[in-house]
C-alpha positions as CSV (number, residue, x, y, z in Angstrom):
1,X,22.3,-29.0,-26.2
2,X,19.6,-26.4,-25.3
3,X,19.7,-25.2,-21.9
4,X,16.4,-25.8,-20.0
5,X,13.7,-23.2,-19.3
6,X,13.8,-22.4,-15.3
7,X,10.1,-21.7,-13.9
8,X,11.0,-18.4,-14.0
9,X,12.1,-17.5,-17.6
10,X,8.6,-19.3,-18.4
11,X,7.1,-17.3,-16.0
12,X,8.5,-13.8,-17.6
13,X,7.5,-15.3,-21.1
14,X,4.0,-15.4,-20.3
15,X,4.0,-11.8,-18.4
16,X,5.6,-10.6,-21.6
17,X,3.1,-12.4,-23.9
18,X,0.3,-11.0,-21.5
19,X,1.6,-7.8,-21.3
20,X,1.9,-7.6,-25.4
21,X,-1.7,-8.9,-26.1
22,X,-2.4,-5.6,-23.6
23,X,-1.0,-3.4,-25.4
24,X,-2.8,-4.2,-29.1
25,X,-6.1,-4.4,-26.6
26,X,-6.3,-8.3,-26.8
27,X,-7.3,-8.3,-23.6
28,X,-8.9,-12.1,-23.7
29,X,-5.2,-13.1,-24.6
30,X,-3.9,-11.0,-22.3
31,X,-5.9,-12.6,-19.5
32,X,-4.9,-16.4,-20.7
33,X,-1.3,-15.3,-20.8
34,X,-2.1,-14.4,-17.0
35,X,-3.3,-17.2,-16.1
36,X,-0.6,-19.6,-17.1
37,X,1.6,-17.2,-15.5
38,X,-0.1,-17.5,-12.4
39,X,-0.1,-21.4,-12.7
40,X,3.7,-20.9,-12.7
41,X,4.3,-18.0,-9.6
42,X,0.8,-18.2,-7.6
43,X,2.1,-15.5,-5.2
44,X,3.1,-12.8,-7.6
45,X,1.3,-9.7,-6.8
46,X,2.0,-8.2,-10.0
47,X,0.5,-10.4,-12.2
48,X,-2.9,-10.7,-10.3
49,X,-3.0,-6.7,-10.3
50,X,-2.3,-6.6,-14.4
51,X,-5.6,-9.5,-14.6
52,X,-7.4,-7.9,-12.6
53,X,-6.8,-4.5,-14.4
54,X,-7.6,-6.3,-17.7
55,X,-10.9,-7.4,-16.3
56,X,-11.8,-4.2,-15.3
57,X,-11.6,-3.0,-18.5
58,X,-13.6,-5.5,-19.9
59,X,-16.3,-5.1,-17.2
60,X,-15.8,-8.2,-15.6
61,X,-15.6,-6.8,-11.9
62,X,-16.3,-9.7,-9.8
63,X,-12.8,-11.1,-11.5
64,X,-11.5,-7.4,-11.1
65,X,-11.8,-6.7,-8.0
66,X,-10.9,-10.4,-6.7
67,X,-7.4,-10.3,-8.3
68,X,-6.7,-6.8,-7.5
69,X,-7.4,-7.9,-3.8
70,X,-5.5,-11.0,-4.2
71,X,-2.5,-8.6,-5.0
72,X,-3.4,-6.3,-1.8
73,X,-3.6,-9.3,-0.1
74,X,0.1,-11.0,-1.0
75,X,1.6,-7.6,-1.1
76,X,-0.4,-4.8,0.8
77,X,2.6,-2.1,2.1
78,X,5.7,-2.4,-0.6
79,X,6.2,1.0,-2.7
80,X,5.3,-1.5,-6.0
81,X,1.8,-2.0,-3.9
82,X,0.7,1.5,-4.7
83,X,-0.4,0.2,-8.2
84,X,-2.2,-2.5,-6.9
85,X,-4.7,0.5,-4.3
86,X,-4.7,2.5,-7.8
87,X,-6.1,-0.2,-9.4
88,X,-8.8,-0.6,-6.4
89,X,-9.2,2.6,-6.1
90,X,-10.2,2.8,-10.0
91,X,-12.8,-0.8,-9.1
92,X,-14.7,1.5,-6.6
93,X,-14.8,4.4,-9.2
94,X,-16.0,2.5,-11.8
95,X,-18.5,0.8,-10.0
96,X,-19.4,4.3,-8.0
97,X,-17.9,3.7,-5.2
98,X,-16.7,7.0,-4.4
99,X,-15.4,7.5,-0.8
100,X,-14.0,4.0,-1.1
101,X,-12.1,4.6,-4.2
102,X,-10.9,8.0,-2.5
103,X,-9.7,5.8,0.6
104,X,-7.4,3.3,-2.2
105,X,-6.4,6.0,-4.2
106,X,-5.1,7.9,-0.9
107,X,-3.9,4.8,0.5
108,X,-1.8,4.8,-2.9
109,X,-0.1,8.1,-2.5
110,X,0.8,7.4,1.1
111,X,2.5,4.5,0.4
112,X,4.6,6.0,-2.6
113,X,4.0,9.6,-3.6
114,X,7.0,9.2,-5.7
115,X,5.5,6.3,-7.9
116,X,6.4,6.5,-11.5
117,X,2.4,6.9,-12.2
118,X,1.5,9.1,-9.5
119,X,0.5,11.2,-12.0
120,X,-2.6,9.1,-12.7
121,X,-3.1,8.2,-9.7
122,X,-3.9,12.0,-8.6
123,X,-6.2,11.9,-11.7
124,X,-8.3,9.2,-10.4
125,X,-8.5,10.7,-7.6
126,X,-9.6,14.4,-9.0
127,X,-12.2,12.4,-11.3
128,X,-13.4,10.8,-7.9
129,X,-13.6,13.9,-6.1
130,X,-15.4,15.8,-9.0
131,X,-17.7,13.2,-9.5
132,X,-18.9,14.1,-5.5
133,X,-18.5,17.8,-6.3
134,X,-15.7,18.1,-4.4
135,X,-14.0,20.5,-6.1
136,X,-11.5,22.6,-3.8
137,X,-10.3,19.2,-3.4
138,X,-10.0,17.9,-6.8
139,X,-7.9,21.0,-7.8
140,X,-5.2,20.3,-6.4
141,X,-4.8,16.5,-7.3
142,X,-5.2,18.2,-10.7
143,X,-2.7,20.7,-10.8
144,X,0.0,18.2,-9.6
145,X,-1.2,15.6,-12.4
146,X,-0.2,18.4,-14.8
147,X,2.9,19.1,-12.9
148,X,3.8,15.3,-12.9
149,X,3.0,14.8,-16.8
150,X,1.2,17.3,-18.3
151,X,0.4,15.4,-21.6
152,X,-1.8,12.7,-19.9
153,X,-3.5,15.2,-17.6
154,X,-5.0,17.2,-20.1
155,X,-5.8,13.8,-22.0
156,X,-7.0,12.0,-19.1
157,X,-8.1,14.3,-16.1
């Protein structure tokens, strides 16, 4: 006899499923994977950050920006939390504001400098600062993007 599913392999299924429609930019798919996922595990940070990022880059930033808060809100200090002020940090850019996504993006590094992509996250904050002018700031955040991974730097910055 089969074992039974426990909420949480169902849970992982749809976060893979969600995260696989992501990655062939299905992003509608992506976002209904989400949701059932969130049906299942309502207070996983995580999975409210990914939405929200896919809604972002759809242009759907009233859904954007209240999942990536949601995530803030459930998990607003861990070292995983970083990605959830990157992703903030990158709302405010998008929709131009500046100072606030420089505040998130900040916030990100403070909270773990040593993230795995902290390397984008000092590229969005070099694109914020140049987008001010800011230069003599930006130049730095750009120098250790290219020290961190110097392929998506000169992609991406």
């Amino acid at each position: 006899m089969a074992e039974t599913l426990q909420f949480a392999d169902i849970f992982n299924l749809y976060l893979k499923r969600a995260t696989c429609y992501s990655a062939i930019k299905d992003l509608d798919n992506a976002i209904a994977r989400a949701d059932r996922a969130i049906e299942i595990k309502p207070n996983d940070a995580s999975i409210f950050n990914n939405r929200g990022w896919w809604h972002l880059e759809k242009g759907n930033y009233a859904k954007a920006l209240s999942d990536i808060n949601r995530a803030i809100e459930l998990d607003p200090n861990s070292e995983r939390s970083a990605n959830w002020w990157d992703s903030r940090g990158w709302y405010f850019y998008k929709t131009s504001e500046i100072q606030r996504a420089i505040q998130d993006l900040s916030k990100a590094l403070e909270i773990n400098p040593n993230i795995d992509a902290a390397y984008e996250i000092y590229c969005h904050r070099a694109q914020c600062f140049l987008a001010v002018h800011e230069y003599t700031k930006a130049l730095p955040d750009l120098d250790r993007a290219l020290q961190l991974n110097s392929a998506y730097a000169e992609t991406y910055c």
